[in-house]
N, C-alpha and C positions, 0 to 999 in steps of 0.2 A: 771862866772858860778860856782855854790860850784859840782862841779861834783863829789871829790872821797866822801863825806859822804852822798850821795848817792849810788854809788857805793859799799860803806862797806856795809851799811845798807844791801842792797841785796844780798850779801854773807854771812853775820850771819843767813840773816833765811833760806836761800838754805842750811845750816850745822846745823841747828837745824832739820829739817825736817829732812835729810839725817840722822841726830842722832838718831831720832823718829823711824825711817824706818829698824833703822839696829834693834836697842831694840825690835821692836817686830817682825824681822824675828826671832830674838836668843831665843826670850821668849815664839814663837811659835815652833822654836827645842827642844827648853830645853822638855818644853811638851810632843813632841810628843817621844824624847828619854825616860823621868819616864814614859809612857805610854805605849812604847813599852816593859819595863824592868820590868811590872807588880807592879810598885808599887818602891820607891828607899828605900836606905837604909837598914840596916841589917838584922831590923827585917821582913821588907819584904821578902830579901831571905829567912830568918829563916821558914817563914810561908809556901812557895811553898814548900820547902823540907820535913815538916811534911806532907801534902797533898802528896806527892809520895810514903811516908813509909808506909801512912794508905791505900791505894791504892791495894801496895805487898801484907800486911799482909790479906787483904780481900780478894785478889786473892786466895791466899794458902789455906785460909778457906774454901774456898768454892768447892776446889778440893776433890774427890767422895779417901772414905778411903779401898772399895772393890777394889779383887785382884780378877781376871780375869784368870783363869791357865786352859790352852788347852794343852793336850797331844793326837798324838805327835807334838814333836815342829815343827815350820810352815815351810816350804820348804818340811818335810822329805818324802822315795821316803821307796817303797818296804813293805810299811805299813801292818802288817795284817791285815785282813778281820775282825777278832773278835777278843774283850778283849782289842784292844789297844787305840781306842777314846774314852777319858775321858775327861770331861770339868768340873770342880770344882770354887769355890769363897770363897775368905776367907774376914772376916771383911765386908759382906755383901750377898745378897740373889742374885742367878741367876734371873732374867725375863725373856731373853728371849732367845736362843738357837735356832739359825737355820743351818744345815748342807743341804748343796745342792750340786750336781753332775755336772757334765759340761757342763748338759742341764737341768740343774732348777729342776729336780727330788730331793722334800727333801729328807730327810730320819727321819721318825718316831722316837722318844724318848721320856722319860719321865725327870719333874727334878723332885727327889728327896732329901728328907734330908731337907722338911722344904727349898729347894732353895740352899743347898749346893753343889747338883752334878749335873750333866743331862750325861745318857747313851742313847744310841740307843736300840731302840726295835729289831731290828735284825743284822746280820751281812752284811756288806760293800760286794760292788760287789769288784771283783777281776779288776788289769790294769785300775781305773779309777781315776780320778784327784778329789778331794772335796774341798769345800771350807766352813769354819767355819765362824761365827758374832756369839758373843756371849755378854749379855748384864748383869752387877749385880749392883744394889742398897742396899748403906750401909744406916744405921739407921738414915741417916738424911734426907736419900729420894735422895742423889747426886748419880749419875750414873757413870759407868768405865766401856769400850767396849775393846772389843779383837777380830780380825778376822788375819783366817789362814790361810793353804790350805796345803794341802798332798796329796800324791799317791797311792793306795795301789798296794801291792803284783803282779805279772805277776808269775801263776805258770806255775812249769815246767809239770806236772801229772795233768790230769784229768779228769773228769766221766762226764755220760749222766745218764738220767735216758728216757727210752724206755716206752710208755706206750700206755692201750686204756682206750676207746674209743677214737674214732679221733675225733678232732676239729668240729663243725657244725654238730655230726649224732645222730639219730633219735634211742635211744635203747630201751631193753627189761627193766623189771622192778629189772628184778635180777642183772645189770649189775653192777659191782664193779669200782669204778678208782683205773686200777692196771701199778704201774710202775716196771720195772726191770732195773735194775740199772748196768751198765757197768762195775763197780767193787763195789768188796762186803765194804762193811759201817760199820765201826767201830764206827763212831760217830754219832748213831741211832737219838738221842734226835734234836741233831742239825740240822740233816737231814729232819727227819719229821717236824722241827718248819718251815723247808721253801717251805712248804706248807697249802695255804688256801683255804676252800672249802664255798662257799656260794650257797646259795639251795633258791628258787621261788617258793613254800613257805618254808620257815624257816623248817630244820628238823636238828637235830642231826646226824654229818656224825664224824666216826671215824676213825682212821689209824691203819692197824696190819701188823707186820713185820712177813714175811715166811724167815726163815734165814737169812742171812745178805746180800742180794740181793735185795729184791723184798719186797713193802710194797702197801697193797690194803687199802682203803677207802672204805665203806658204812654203812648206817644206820642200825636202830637196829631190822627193816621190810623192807619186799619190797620196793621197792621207787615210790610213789602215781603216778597215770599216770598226765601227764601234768608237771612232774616236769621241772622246770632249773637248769642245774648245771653250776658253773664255779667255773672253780681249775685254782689259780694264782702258779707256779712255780717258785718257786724265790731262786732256785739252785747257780747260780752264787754267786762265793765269799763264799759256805761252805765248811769248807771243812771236807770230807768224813771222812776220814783216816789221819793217819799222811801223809801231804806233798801232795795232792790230794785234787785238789779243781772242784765244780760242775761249768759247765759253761754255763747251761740253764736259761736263762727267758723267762718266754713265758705266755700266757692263754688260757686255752682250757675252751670248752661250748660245753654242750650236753643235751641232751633233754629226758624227760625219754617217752615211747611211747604209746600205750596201754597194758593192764596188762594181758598178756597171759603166762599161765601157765598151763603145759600138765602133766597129774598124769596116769604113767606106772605101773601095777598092772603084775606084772611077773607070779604070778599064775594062773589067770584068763586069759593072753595074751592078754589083752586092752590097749590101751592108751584112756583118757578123754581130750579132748580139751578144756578149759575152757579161755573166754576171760570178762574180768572184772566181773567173779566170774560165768559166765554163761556157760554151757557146749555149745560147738557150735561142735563138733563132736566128735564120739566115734569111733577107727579106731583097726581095728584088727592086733599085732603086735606076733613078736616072741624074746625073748631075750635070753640069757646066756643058752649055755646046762650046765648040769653037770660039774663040774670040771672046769667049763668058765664062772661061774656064771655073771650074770651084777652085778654092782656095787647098792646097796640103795644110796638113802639120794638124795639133792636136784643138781642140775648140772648147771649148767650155758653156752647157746649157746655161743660157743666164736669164731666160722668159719665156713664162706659157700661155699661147693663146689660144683660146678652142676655134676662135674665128677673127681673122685679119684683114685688111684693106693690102694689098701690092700695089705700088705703083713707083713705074720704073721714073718716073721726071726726080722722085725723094733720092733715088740711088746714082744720079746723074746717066740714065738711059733713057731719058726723054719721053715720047709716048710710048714706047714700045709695047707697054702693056699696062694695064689697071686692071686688077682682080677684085673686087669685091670682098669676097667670102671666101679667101681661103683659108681651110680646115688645118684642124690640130698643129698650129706653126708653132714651133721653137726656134727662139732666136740661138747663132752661134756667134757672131761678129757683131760689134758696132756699125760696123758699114755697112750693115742689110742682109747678110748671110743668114741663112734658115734652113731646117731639116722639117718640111712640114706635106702634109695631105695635096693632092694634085688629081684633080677629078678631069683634065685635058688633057691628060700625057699620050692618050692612045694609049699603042704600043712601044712605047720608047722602055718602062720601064721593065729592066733586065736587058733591055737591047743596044738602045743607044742613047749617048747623052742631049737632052734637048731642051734644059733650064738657063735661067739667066745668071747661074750662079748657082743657087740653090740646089739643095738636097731633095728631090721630090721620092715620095710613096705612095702609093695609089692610093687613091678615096672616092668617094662618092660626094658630089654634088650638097652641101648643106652638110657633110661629115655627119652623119646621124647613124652610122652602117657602127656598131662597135666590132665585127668581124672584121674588116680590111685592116690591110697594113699600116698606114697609118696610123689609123685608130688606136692598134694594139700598140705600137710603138710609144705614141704619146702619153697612154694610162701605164706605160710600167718606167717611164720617163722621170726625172729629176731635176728641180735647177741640181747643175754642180756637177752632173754626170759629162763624159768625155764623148766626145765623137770624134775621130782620127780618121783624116782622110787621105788617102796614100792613091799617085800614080795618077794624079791629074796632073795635064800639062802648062802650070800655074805655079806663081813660087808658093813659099811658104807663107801662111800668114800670120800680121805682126801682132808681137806679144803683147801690144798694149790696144789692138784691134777686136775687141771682146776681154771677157777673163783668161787670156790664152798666155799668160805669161811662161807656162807650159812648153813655150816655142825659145824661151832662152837658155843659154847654161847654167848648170848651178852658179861657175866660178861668177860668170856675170852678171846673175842675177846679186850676189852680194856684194858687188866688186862697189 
């Protein structure tokens, strides 16, 4: 039998095959290595390296050439209230500017300069935390953001301001919003700006300072019945004086009521009751003797008592007299002026004047009578209502002497 050439035969092509098999596992490596390596050869790496340089350089381009500058810088603590939040951009315009408190309260400002600054419209509460975003686009339209946060101030000194009408009441038409202020105010401007008065309908209301204490609001007339008022108080974070800061916010709303206004004729000894321009009673009164004159000019109700203590030594009249009980008093003046119940007058009332100033009405003894004049006077009565007293031989009196501001001019009142 020829057995070994057969047997070769069948090992050359089992080792060609096997040859076959390896060539194109290695030819299928080689492949898949230049495929994984992006291509062989030098100029192939040359090629990826320029695609990563043009990459950076597009990056950098396209980065915003506006600068972003918030003072003060972000962390800081003890911040003042006013003058020290400033947000600027250079090499491009602010957009947008938000300052918020630590419960989402923004705070009002404008940007100025064409987009170069943004300030706040008013000053920063006092001991609160803020946080700044602030956004400016340079001339290519690319954006740069900055966000901050500070603290302001916790002072040591600080004021209230004391004021009426109360919250929710129902007043006269002469009624002013007057605050007095727990220490006297150095820094007038500032003081008055953190206050806003909006009016249901629309009217012009103004602020005038009585000394460096006390500053009243009202228009340039009476105030129309049916009006709304609401005063925002936004004290907190001014400060007053050097080193004294306010630490009120709050809002008051009051309501103006119907328009009663009483015109006292000292000569004649009448009073006219007039409500929304109509007389609704004429009541027989007695005011100022000699040398006690009542005061002219317009007064403003500013307290109701059903029953009061007089006594002349608190008005600088000495002993002249101490009344106990006297009935239905409303206060007109600071100084002691009153339109109140008089159970001694005799016959003076309608005849002649025999008070120590005062506006007297007849009453009875302990005011319990709701017929007498008095009586009815003080139940259809109001703080805020006017009494005008004409033709006593006594000046005028002054307008920071009660709520009488009433007795200035407009021009002055706002001068």
């Amino acid at each position: 039998m020829n057995v070994r050439p057969i047997s070769g035969a069948s090992v050359d092509a089992r080792g060609r095959r096997n040859k076959g098999l390896l060539a194109l596992i290695i030819g299928v490596l080689l492949l898949a290595v230049t495929a994984c390596g992006g291509g062989g050869g030098s100029n192939s790496g040359s090629g990826s390296g320029d695609s990563k340089a043009k990459g950076s350089d597009t990056a950098e381009t396209k980065q915003s050439q506006a600068v972003v500058t918030i003072a003060p810088k972000n962390g800081s603590k003890a911040v003042d209230t006013s003058g020290a939040l400033k947000i600027s951009a250079a090499k491009g315009k602010l957009t947008v500017v938000e300052v918020k408190d630590a419960d989402g309260a923004k705070v009002s400002g404008a940007i100025t300069g064409g987009g170069a600054s943004w300030t706040p419209a008013t000053h920063l509460a006092a001991s609160t935390k803020y946080t700044v975003h602030a956004v400016a686009k340079d001339s290519d339209g690319r954006v740069a953001a900055e966000d901050s946060s500070f603290t302001t101030l916790t002072p040591k000194n600080t004021f209230i301001g004391d004021f009426t009408p109360e919250d929710g009441s129902t007043v006269g038409v002469g009624m002013p919003f007057s605050v007095n202020f727990t220490r006297g105010i150095t820094h007038p401007d500032d003081v008055k700006k953190a206050f806003t008065i909006t009016t249901v309908p629309a009217v012009d209301v103004e602020g005038h300072w009585f000394g460096n204490d006390r500053l009243d609001f009202r228009p340039e007339n009476y105030w129309k019945s049916g009006t709304k008022v609401t005063v925002k108080l936004n004290l907190d974070g001014v400060e007053g004086r050097p080193g004294v800061y306010g630490k009120q916010a709050k809002t008051v709303s009051f309501t103006i009521g119907r328009n009663q206004v009483s015109v006292v004729d000292a000569k004649k000894h009448t009073m006219k009751v007039t409500q929304d321009g109509r007389t609704i009673k004429t009541i027989a009164v007695t005011t100022g003797k000699p040398g006690y004159d009542t005061w002219n000019g317009q007064m403003v109700m500013s307290q109701k008592l059903e029953v009061t203590r007089m006594n002349g030594e608190t008005v600088g009249y000495g002993g002249e007299y101490d009344i106990k009980d006297v009935p239905h008093a409303i206060r007109l003046t600071t100084s002691g002026t009153f339109i109140h119940g008089n159970y001694w007058g005799g016959g003076a009332f309608g005849n002649y004047n025999a008070s120590h100033g005062c506006v007297g009405l007849r009453d009875v003894k302990g005011g319990y009578s709701s017929s007498v004049p008095a009586a009815w006077f003080y139940n259809h009565s109001m703080i805020g209502d006017v009494v005008v007293v004409k033709h006593s031989n006594d000046e005028t009196v002054a307008p920071d002497n009660g709520l009488n501001g009433w007795n200035m001019s407009w021009a002055k009142w706002k001068a």
